[in-house]
C-alpha positions in Angstrom: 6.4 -15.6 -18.6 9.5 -13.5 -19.6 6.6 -11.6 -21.6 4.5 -10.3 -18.3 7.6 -9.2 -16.3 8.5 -6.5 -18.7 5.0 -5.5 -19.8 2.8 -6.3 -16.4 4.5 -7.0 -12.9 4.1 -5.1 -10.4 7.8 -6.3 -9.8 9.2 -4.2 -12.5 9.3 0.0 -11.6 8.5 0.9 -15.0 5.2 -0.9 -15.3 4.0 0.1 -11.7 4.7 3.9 -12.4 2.6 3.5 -16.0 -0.7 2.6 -14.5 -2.6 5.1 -12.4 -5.4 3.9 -10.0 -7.9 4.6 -13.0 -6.3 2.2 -14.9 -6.5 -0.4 -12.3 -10.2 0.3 -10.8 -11.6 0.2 -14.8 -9.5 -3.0 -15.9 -10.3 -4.8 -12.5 -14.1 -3.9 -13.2 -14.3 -5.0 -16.7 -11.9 -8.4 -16.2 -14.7 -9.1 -13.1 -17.7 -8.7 -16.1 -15.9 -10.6 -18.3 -15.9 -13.3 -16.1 -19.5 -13.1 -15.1 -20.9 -12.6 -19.0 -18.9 -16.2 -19.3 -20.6 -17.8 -16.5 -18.0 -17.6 -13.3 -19.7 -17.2 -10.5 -16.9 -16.8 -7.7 -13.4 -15.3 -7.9 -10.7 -15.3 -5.6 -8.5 -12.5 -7.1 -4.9 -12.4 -5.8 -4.6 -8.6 -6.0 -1.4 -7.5 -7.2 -2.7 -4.1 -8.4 -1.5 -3.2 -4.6 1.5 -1.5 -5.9 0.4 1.7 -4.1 -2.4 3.2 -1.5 -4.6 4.4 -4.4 -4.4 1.8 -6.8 -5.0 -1.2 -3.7 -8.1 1.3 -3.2 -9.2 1.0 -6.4 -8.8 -2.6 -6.9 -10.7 -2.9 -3.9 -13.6 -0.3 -5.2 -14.0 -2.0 -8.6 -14.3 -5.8 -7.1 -17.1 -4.3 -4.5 -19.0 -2.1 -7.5 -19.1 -5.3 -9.6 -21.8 -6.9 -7.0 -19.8 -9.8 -7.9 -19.1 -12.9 -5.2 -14.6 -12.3 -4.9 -12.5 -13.3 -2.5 -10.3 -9.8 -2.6 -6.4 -10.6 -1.6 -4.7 -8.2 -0.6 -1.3 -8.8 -2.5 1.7 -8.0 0.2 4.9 -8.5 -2.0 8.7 -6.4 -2.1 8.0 -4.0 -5.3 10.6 -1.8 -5.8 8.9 1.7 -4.7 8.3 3.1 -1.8 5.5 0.7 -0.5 7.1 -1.3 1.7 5.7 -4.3 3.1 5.1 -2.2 6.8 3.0 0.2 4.7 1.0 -2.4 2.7 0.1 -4.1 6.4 -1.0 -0.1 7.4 -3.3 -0.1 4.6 -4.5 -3.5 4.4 -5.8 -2.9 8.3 -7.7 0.6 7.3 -9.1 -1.0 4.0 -10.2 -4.2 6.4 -11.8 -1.6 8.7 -13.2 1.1 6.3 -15.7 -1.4 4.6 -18.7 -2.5 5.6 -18.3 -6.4 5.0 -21.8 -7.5 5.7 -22.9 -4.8 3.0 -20.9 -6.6 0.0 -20.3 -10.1 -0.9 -16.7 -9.4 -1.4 -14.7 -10.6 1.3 -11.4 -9.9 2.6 -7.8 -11.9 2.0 -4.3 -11.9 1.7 -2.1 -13.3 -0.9 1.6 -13.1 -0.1 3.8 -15.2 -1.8 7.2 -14.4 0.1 6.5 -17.1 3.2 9.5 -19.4 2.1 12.0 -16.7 1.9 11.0 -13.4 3.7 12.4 -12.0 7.0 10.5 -13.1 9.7 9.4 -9.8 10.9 7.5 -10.0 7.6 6.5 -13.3 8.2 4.8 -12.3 11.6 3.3 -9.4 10.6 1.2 -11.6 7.8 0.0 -13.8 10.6 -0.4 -10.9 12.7 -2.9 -9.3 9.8 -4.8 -12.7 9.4 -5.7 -13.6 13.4 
């Protein structure tokens, strides 16, 4: 555990500012065909590559150009740049209405993990997003 907080969360500012939405789009896409060449054939993904606009985008992108069968969650979580939660909920609404659902089987989620100790503004704007 110790072992993916200093090399991998999204958490920790020096691994978010390492990977570029390249990095995330290409490793989303070929972790999605590793799991169809070894027979999964649904996958709920709770997205934590949503450390910025572009790199939620390009999670996003690489799920849909997979043709694969995901549940794509939005990760909302307190990273320690500039995307604050408010901005997370702003791009969460344009990506939910800038894809054509019915044209993809991906579908649309959230994951946030912060229910049992955020502020409750954060709290309502979650359940706000999912009604």
């Amino acid at each position: 555990m110790a072992a993916y907080f200093a090399t991998l969360s999204p958490f920790n500012l020096s691994v978010i500012s390492r990977f570029r939405p390249d990095d995330i789009y290409y490793s989303q896409l070929i972790g999605i065909w590793e799991s169809l060449d070894a027979g999964v054939t649904s996958i709920v993904d709770h997205s934590y590559g949503t450390f910025s606009e572009a790199t939620s985008e390009a999670s996003l992108q690489a799920s849909i150009d997979t043709g694969a069968r995901i549940w794509w969650c939005f990760g909302v979580h307190q990273i320690p740049n500039n995307f604050t939660i408010p901005r997370q909920f702003d791009v969460f609404r344009r990506l939910a209405e800038s894809v054509d659902w019915n044209a993809t089987p991906v579908e649309l989620g959230i994951s946030y993990d912060e229910f049992y100790n955020a502020p409750k503004s954060d709290v309502d704007g979650v359940i706000d997003l999912i009604r």
